[in-house]
Structures are given as C-alpha cells and as structure tokens.
C-alpha positions in Angstrom: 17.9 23.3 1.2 16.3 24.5 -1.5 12.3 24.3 -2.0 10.7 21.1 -4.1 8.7 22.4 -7.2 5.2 21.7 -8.1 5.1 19.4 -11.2 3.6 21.4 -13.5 2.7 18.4 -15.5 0.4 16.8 -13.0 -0.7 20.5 -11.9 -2.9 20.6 -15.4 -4.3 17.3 -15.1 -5.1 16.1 -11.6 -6.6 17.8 -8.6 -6.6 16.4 -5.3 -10.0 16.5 -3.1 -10.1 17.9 0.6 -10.0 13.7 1.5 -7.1 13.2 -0.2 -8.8 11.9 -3.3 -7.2 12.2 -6.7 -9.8 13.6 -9.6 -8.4 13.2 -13.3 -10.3 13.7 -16.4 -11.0 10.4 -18.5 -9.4 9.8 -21.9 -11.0 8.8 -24.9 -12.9 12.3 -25.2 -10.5 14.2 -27.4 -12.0 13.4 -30.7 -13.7 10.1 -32.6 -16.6 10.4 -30.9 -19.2 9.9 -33.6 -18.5 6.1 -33.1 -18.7 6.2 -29.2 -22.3 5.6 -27.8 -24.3 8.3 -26.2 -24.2 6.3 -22.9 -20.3 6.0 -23.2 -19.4 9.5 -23.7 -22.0 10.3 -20.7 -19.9 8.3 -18.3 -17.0 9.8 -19.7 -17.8 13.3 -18.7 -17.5 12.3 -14.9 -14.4 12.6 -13.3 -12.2 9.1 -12.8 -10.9 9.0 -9.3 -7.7 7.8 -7.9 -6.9 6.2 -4.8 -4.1 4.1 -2.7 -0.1 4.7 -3.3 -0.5 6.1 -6.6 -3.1 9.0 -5.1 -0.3 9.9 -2.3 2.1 9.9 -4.9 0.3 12.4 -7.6 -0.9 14.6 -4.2 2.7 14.7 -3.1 4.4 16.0 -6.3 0.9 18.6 -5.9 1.4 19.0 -2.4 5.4 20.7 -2.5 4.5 23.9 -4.4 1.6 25.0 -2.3 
C-alpha cells in the first residue's frame, strides 16, 4: 500500500501546535493597507487559530508525510 503524501498546499500555510492546534496566518495583509487602521493590522499580525473537525482535518493531510 503505498504511502499518503503530505499536501504541499496546506504544508505552506498552516502549522499544527504540540496540542493539536491549527496556526494560519490571517488574510487581509497582502497589500491595501494604507486604509486599514493601525489597530487592525496589529491584530492582524497574530496568528488565527483553528480548532474542532476542520483542525483534525488540516493536521491529518500534515500528519501523513511526517
């Protein structure tokens, strides 16, 4: 049987934490920013976090290449 393959996809934009926690960086901070308040763009720059059924599901396509 051959070996499932990590999704390279997902690879480059989620990372899962040693709890089982799903990290992704937020959107809305590729460009426009000028009009986006200081206070906005600060929360931006923390990672969002992802949890429940999706979060097994993203750490399971992770999971099979390691």
């Amino acid at each position: 049987m051959p070996k499932q393959k990590t999704h390279k996809g997902m690879q480059k934009r989620f990372k899962v934490t040693a709890t089982g926690k799903v990290k992704h960086r937020n959107s809305n901070r590729g460009h426009i920013l000028g009009k986006k308040s200081g206070n906005r763009k600060r929360h931006l720059r923390l990672d969002g976090v992802i949890t429940g059924t999706n979060a097994k599901k993203i750490a399971a396509a992770l999971s099979s290449g390691a």
